[in-house]
N, C-alpha and C positions, 0 to 999 in steps of 0.2 A: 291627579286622581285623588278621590275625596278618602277621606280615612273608614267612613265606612263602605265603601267600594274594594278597598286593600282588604279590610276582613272579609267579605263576600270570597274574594278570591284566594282568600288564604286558609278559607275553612272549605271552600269548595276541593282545593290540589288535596287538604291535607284529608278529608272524607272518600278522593279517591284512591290517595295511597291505603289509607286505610281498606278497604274494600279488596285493593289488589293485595293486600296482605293476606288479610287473612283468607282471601280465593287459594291465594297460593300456597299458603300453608294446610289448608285441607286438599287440597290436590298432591300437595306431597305426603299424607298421607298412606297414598296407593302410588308410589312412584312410578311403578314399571308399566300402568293401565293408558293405555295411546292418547286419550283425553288430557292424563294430566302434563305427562310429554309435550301435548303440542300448545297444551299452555303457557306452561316454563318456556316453551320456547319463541310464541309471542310476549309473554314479560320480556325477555330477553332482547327481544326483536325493537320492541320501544324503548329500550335502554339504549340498544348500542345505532337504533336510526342514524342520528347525525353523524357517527362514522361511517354506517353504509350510505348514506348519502352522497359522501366524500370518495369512498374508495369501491361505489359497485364496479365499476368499470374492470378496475384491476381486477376484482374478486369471479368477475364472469371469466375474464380471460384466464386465470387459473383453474377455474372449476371446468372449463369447456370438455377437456379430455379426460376428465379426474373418475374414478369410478367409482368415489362418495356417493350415498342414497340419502336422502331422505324419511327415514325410517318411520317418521312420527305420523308421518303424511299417508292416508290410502291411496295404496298402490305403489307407496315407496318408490317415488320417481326419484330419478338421479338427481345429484344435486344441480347439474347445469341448467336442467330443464326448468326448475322450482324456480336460480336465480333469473334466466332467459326473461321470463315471465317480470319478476321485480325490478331487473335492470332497466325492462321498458318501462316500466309502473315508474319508475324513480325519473326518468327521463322527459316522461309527460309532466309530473310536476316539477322538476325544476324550470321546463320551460314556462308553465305557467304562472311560476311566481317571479321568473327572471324575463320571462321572454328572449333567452338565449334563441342560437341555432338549435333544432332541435335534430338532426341526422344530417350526415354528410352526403348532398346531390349526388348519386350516382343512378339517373332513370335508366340506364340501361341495365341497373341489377334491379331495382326497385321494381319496375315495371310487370319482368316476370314471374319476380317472386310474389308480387300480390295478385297475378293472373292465378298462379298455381295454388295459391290458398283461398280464393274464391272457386275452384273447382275442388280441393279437399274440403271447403265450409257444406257447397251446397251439396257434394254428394254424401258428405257424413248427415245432413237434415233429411235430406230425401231417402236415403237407405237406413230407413228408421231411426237417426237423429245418434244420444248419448245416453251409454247405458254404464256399462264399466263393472268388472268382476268386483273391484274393492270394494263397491256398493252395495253390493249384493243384487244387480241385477243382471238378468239370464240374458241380457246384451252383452256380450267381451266383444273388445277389440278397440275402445275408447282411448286406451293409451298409446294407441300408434297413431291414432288421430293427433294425439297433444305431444307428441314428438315433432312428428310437420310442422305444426302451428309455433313449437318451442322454437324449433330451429329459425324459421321465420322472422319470431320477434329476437330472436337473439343476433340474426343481423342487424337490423336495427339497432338494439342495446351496442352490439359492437364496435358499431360505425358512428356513435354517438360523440364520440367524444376520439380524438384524433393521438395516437402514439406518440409520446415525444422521441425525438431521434437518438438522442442519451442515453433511453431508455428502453431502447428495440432490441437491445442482446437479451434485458431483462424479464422483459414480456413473451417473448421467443421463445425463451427457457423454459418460461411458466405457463405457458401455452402447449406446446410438446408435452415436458417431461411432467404433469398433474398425470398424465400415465400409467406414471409409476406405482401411482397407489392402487393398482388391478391388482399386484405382486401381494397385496393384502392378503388377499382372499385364498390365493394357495398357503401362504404363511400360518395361516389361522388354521387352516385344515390340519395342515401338518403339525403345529405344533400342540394338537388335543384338545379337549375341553374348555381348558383353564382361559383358552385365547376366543372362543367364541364368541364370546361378547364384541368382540371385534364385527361381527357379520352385520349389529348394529350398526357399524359406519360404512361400512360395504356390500357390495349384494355376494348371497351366499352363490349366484347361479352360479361363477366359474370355477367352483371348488365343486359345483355337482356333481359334474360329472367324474370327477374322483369319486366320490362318496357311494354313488350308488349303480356303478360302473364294477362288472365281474371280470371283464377282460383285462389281461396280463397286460395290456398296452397302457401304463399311466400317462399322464395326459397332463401339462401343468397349464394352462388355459392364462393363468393369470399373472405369469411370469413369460410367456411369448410376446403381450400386449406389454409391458412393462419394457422389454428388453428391445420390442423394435421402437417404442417412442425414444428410447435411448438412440438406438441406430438413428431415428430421423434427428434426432436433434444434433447428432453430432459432423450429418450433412449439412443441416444448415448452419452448421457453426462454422463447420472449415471447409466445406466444400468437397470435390472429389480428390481435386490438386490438393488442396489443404493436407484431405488423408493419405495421400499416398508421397508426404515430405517423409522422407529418410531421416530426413536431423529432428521429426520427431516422433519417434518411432511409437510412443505409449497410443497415441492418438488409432494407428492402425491395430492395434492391439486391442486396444478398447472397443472399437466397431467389432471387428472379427468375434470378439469375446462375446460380447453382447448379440451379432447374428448368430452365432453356436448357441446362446441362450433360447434363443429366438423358436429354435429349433425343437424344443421341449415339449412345447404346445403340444406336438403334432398334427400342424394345421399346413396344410400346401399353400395354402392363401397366404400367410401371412410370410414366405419366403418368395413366392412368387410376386405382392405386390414391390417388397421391400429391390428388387430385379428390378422391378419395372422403375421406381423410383430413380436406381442409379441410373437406369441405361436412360432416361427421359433426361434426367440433371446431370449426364456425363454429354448432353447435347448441346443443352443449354448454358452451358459451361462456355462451349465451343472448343472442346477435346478432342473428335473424333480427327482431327488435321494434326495432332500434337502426339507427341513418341507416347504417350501414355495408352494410347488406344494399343500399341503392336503388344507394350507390356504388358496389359489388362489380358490380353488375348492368352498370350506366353503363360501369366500368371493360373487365368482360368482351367488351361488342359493341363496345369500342374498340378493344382488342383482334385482336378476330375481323376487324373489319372492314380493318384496315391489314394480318393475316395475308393475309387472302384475295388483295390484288395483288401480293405476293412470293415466296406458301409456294413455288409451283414451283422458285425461284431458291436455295433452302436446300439444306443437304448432304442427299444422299438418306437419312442416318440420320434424319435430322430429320423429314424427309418422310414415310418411315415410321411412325415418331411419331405424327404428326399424320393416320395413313392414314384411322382408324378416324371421324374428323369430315368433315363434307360440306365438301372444299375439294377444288382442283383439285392434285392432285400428280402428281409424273412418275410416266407409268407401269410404270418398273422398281420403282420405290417401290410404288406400289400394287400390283402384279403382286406383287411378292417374299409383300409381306403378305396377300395373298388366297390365294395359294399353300397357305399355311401352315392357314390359315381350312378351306377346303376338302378337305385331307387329313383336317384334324380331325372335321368332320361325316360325312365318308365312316368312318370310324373309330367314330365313335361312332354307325353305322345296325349298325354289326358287331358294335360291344362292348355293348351297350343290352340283345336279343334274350339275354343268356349271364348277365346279372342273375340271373332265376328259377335259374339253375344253382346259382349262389352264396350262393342269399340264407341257406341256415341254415351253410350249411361254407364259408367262405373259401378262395378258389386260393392265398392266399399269397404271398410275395416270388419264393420260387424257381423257377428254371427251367432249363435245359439247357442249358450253352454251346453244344455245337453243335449242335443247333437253330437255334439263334438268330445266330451264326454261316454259316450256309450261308444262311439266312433272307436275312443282309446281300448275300452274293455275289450270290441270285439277283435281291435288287433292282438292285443295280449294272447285270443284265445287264438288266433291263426284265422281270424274268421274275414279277416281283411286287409289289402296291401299294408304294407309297412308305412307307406304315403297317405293314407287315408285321412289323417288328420291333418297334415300339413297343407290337401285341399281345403281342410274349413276355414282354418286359420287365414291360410290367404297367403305365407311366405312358402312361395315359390321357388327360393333358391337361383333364383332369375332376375336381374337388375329389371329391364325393359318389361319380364312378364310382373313383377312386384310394381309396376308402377302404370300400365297400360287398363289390365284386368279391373284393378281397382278406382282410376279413374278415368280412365279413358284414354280416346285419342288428345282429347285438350290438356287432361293432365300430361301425357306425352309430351304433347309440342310443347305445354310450357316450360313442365325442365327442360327440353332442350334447347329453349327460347333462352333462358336462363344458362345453360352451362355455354353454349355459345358466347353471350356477354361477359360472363366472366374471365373464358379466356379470352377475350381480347382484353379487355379490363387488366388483369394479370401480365399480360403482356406489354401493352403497355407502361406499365408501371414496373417492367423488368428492363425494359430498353429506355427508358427515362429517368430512371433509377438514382439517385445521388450514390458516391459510391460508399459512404457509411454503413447503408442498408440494402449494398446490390445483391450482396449473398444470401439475405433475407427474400427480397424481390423471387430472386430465383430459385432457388426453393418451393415459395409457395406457388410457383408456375408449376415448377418440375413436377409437385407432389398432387396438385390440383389433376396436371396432365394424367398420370398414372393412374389416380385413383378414379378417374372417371374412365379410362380404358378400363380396369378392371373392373368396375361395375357393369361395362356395357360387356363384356367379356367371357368373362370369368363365373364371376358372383357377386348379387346385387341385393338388398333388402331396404325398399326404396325408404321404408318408414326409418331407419337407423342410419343407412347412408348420408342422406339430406344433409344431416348437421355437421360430418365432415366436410364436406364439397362448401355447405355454404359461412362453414366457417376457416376457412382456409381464405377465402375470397374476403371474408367481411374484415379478417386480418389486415390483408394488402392494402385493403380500403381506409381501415381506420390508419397504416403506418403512413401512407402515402401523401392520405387527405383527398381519395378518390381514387 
C-alpha cells in the first residue's frame, strides 16, 4: 500500500472518531433523553462487536428467560427479543464471510415453524399491516406480532451453533436460572425510591400490581417466576431420584424452600405447572415401578393432611395458591381467585360463538387504541363487563382460543404441526441420549411435555408462550446437534 493511501486512510478512521466524539459528547449532554441512550449504546455496540461476534450465542442462551428490557428501545422489549433478532443478524454474516453451516438441519422443526410465521407475516399485512403504541400510532398490538417472529428467529440463532457437552451443566444453568432477575422487580419496589432506577433494567409491570393494587392480598409476581426457575433448574440438575437422596438432604430442602417461595406470587398457575412438571419427569425417569412412587404418595397425604389445620393461618398469597385444592382458605383469598375464574368463563361464552368468524381469516394482533381506551373508562364507570377490554386486546386467557381467533385454523395446525415434531424431536434425543447430558435430555422432554399440556389446558397466551415451547426444543437441538 502506497504511503499516500496510509494517510487517506488514517485521516479518514481518525475524522470519524472525531465526529463520534464529539456526537457523543453533546448527547451526553442530556443523558437521561431515549436518543442519547440509544446512541451510547450503539457506540458501545461497535466497540464491544467482535466480542458479540464471538459470544452471541452464549449471550442469547442467558438472556432467553432473563426479564432484562431494553429500556432505550421503543417499546422496551425484553432483552431476549432485541438479542433473538442480532443473534440471527450475526449468523447471516458469519456465514457470509466464512461460508460456515449456517443452522442445524432439523426440517421437522424448521418446516412448521416457517409455516406459522408465514401465516403470523401475512395475517399481521392483511389486518392492516404495523402500527405499534411506541410509535405513536392508533394501531397497538405490533409487539405481540414481534414476539412470534423473536421467538422464531431465535430458534434459529439457537440452533446455530451446537452445545459443547463440557459445557451443558453450564448453559443449563444459564438458561433456566436468567429467571432470577424477575426477583428484580419486587426487590426495587420494596426497597423505595432510592432503587427505582433499577426498573431501568427491568420491566416495572410485576411490581404493578403491588403498587397500584388496594387489596390486602400482596402478590410478589416477581419472586414466584424467580423461585420456580429455581425449582426447574434443580430438576434438571438432579433429577427426582437425585432429590429425594437422603444423604443429601440440603438438595430437598432447597426445592421445598424455593416451591413455598413459589407460593407468594399468588398464582395457581405457577404451582400447578411446576405438578405437572414433576409428575410428567417422575415418568420419564421411569419411577412410577420404583418404591419412590408408594413414598411420594405416603409423603403427599402428609402433606395435605398437616396443610389442612393451618392453610387458613398462611399469607393470603399463599392461600391463593393453594385456592384451586379442596382446603379451607380465607375468603378474600378464595373470592379474589374465583373472581378471576368467572370473568373468564363469562369471556369465553362471548369469545367461543366468533371462532366460525375466524376459522379461515385470522383477526390478528391489532386493534384501535381508542376503542380500547374508552373501552377502559367505561369499565371504571360500571358501564361495562370487567372483560371488555381483554376482548380488544385479543388475550383471551385461552391457549387454543389465543392462537385459533387470531390466526386461524392454519395457524392452529401449524403449531400443532410444530409441537408434534418437537416432541418426537425431544424424544428422540432422550432415548438416544449419551449419558453425560441424559438428565438434560429429559428434562427438556418432561418440561416441553407439561408446558404444552398446560397451555392447551389450563392457560395459554399464544404470543408469550411461543418462546418457551420453542426454546426448550431449540435447547435439545443445539445440545444434541439435532
Amino acid at each position: 500500500m502506497s504511503k499516500e493511501m496510509v494517510w487517506i486512510r488514517t485521516l479518514t478512521v481518525g475524522a470519524l472518531c472525531a465526529g463520534v466524539a464529539l456526537m457523543l459528547g453533546w448527547m451526553l449532554a442530556t443523558p437521561t433523553a431515549i436518543i442519547s441512550m440509544a446512541f451510547v449504546a450503539l457506540v458501545l455496540l461497535a466497540l464491544f462487536f467482535p466480542l458479540y461476534m464471538q459470544w452471541h450465542h452464549v449471550l442469547l442462551v442467558a438472556a432467553w428467560h432473563s426479564a432484562i428490557i431494553v429500556f432505550f428501545l421503543p417499546g422496551q422489549f425484553d432483552l431476549w427479543t432485541v438479542l433473538a433478532f442480532v443473534s440471527l443478524g450475526m449468523c447471516l454474516l458469519r456465514y457470509t464471510l466464512r461460508r460456515q453451516h449456517l443452522f442445524m438441519d432439523v426440517p421437522a422443526i424448521t418446516r412448521p415453524l416457517i409455516a406459522l410465521t408465514i401465516v403470523v407475516g401475512v395475517t399481521m399485512i392483511l389486518r392492516g399491516g404495523v402500527g405499534g403504541r411506541a410509535l405513536g400510532s392508533q394501531l397497538w398490538g405490533t409487539k405481540r406480532y414481534i414476539w412470534i417472529f423473536a421467538a422464531v428467529a431465535g430458534y434459529f440463532a439457537l440452533t446455530s451453533e451446537r452445545i459443547p457437552a463440557k459445557r451443558a451443566e453450564l448453559y443449563a444453568a444459564l438458561f433456566l436460572l436468567s429467571a432470577i432477575t424477575s426477583a428484580i422487580s419486587d426487590f426495587a419496589y420494596a426497597a423505595g425510591p432510592s432503587f427505582y432506577p433499577l426498573f431501568y433494567v427491568v420491566s416495572p409491570e410485576m411490581a404493578g400490581m403491588q403498587a397500584v393494587s388496594t387489596n390486602p392480598l400482596e402478590r410478589f409476581t416477581g419472586v414466584a417466576y424467580a423461585a420456580s426457575a429455581v425449582c426447574y433448574y434443580l430438576i434438571m440438575r438432579f433429577g427426582i431420584r437425585g432429590l429425594s437422596d437422603l444423604r443429601r438432604p440440603w438438595r430437598l430442602v432447597a426445592f421445598v424452600t424455593m416451591m413455598v417461595a413459589g407460593l407468594f406470587g399468588g398464582f395457581r398457575s405457577v404451582l400447578i405447572l411446576l405438578l405437572l412438571v414433576l409428575l410428567v419427569q417422575f415418568y420419564f425417569e421411569g419411577l412410577f415401578r420404583s418404591y419412590l412412587l408408594p413414598v411420594g404418595v405416603l409423603v403427599t397425604v402428609m402433606v395435605a393432611v398437616l396443610t389442612v389445620g393451618f392453610v387458613d393461618r398462611l399469607p393470603l398469597a399463599v392461600q391463593r395458591s393453594l385456592s384451586f385444592l379442596p382446603l379451607r382458605v380465607d375468603p378474600i383469598a378464595r373470592r379474589d381467585a374465583l373472581s378471576t375464574l368467572d370473568w373468564r368463563l363469562e369471556m369465553w361464552k362471548v369469545v367461543v360463538p366468533e371462532v366460525p368468524r375466524y376459522l379461515l381469516f385470522g383477526k390478528g394482533y391489532g386493534f384501535d387504541a381508542t376503542e380500547y381506551l374508552l373501552t377502559q373508562e367505561a369499565m371504571k364507570r360500571g358501564l361495562y363487563s370487567s372483560y371488555e377490554d381483554t376482548l380488544i386486546s385479543g388475550n383471551y386467557h385461552n391457549g387454543l382460543l389465543t392462537l385459533v381467533i387470531p390466526f386461524s385454523i392454519f395457524g392452529l395446525l401449524s403449531f400443532l404441526w410444530f409441537c408434534w415434531a418437537a416432541l418426537k424431536v425431544l424424544h428422540a434425543n432422550y432415548r438416544n441420549s449419551p449419558p453425560e447430558v441424559k438428565h438434560i435430555n429429559t428434562f427438556l422432554l418432561a418440561y416441553f411435555t407439561a408446558r404444552l399440556l398446560f397451555y392447551l389446558v389450563f392457560y395459554g397466551q399464544f404470543d408469550q408462550d411461543l418462546m418457551d415451547l420453542v426454546g426448550a426444543v431449540a435447547f435439545g437441538v443445539a445440545l444434541n446437534g439435532g
